[in-house]
N, C-alpha and C positions, 0 to 999 in steps of 0.2 A: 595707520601704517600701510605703507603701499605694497604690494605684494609682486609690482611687476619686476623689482630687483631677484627678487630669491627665485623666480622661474626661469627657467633657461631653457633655448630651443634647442631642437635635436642637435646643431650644425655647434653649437657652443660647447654640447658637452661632446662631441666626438673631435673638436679639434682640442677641448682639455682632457679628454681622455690620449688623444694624439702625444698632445706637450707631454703627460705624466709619463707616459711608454718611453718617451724617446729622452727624456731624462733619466731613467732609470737606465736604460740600456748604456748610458754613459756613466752613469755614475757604477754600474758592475764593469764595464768593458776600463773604465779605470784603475779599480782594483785588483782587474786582471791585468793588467799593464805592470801595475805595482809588484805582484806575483812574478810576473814572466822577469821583472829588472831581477830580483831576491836571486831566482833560480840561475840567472847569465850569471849575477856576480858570483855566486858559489861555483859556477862553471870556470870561470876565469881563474881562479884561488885553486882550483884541482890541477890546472892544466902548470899555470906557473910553479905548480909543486911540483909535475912530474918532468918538468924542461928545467927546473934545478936538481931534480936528482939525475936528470940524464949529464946537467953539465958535469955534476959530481964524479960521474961515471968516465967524464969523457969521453962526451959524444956532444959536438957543435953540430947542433941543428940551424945555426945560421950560416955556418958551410955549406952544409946537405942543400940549404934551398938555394945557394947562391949555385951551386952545382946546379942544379934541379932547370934556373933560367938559363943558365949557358945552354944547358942543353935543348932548350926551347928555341932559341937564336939560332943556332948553328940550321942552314940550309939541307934540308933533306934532298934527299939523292932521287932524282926521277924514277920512275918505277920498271920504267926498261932496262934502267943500270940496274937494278935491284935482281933483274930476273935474269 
């Protein structure tokens, strides 16, 4: 039995200590991804609750923003006229 397979040099086991770190870091930075998607969708599920109870209410908040760009558009007044 040759024994020169089962020894590895310094430079083999620091680049498979290298691979197992940086697999691992993806393999948690995934599950964290997974997490962060769970948390946006329960995000989105609160908000379109609270934009049908405002429609309920009657309040169009797609008015309010169509408002909100006109007024972005409209040309602001020089600041000498202002003063």
């Amino acid at each position: 039995m040759c024994l020169e397979g089962a020894i590895m040099t310094k430079e083999e086991t620091s680049k498979e200590e290298q691979v197992g770190f940086h697999k691992g870091a993806l393999s948690t930075l995934a599950k964290e991804r997974q997490e962060m998607l769970k948390i946006l969708q329960i995000v989105e599920q609160l908000m379109q609750l609270h934009i049908k109870g405002l429609k309920e209410l009657g309040v169009d908040l797609e008015a309010q923003a169509k408002e909100l760009e006109n007024e972005k558009k409209k040309p602001k007044k020089p600041i000498d006229e202002m003063l």
